[in-house]
C-alpha positions in Angstrom: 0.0 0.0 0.0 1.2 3.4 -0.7 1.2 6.0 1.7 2.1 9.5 1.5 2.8 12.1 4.2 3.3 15.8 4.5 0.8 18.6 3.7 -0.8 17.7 0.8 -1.5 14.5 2.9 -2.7 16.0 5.6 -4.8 18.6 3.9 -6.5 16.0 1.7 -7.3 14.1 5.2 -8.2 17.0 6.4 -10.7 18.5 3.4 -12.4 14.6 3.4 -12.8 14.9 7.5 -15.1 18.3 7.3 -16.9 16.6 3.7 -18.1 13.6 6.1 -19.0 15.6 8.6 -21.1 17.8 6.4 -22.5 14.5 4.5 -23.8 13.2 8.3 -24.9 16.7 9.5 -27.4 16.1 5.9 -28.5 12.7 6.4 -26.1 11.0 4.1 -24.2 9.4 7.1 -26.7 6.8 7.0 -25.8 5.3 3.5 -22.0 4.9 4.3 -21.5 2.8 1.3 -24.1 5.0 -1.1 -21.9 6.8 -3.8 -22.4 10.8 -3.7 -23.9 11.7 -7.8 -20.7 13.8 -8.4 -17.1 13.6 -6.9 -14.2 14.2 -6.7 -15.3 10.9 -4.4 -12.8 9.9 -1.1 -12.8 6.8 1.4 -12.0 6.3 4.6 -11.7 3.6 6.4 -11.8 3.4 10.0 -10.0 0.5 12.2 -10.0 -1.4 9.2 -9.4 -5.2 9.6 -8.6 -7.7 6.9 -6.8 -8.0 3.7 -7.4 -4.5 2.3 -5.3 -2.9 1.4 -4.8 -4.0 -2.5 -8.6 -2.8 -3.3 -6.7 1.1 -2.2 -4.0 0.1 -5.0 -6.2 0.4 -7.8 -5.3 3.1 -10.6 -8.1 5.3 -9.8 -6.7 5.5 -6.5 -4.4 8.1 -5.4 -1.5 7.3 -2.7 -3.6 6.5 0.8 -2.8 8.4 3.8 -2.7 6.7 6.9 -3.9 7.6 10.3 -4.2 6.8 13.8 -7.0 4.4 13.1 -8.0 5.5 9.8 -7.3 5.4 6.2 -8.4 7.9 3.5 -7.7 7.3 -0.3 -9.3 10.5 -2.7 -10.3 9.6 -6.5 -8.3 10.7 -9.4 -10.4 13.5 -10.7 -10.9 11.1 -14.1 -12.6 8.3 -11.2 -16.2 7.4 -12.6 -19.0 6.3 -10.0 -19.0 2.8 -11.1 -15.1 2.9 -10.6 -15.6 4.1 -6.5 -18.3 1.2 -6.0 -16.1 -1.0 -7.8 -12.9 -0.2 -4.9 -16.2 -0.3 -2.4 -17.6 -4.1 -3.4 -13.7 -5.0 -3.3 -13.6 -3.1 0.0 -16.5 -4.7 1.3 -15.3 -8.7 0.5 -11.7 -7.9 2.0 -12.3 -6.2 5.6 -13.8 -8.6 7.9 -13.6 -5.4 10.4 -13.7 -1.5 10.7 -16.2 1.0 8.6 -16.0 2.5 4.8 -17.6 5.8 4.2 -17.2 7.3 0.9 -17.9 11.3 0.2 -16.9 13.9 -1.9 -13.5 16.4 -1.7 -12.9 19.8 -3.1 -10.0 19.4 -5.4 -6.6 20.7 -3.6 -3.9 21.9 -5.5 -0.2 20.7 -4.8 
């Protein structure tokens, strides 16, 4: 699995953190697996257990970053919706623990 660190890393975690947010505060919480219409799409997984982490090395994946207990992957911009629920059905037959949720990201420049 590829990770990367420093600020793009962190403001990419960061930007994902306050899109889930917003997506529970309206309701969309409660379909953690349900793609958002338009992306850029992210993922995060949270104490995920299992064998992973080769459905975050997909192509349409960019480089994870890795948290305490947590793991967010963002979209390339070029992603298509049945490309995120394809990395979500693959997510969902390799974690035997932890949670996915998938939202949207504002784009962040380098």
């Amino acid at each position: 699995m590829r990770v990367i660190r420093g600020k793009v890393g962190v403001v990419a975690a960061l930007v994902l953190a306050v899109a889930l947010a917003l997506s529970a505060l309206a309701g969309l919480g409660a379909r953690p697996t349900g793609v958002p219409a338009d992306g850029p799409w992210a993922v995060q997984l949270t104490a995920p257990e299992g064998d992973w982490a080769s459905c975050l090395d997909d192509p349409v994946v960019n480089a994870p970053v890795a948290g305490e207990s947590t793991v967010t992957a963002v979209f390339v911009a070029e992603a298509t919706e049945a490309d995120v629920q394809r990395v979500l059905d693959c997510l969902s037959d390799a974690m035997t623990g932890g949670s996915v949720q998938v939202g949207t990201v504002e784009p962040v420049d380098a």
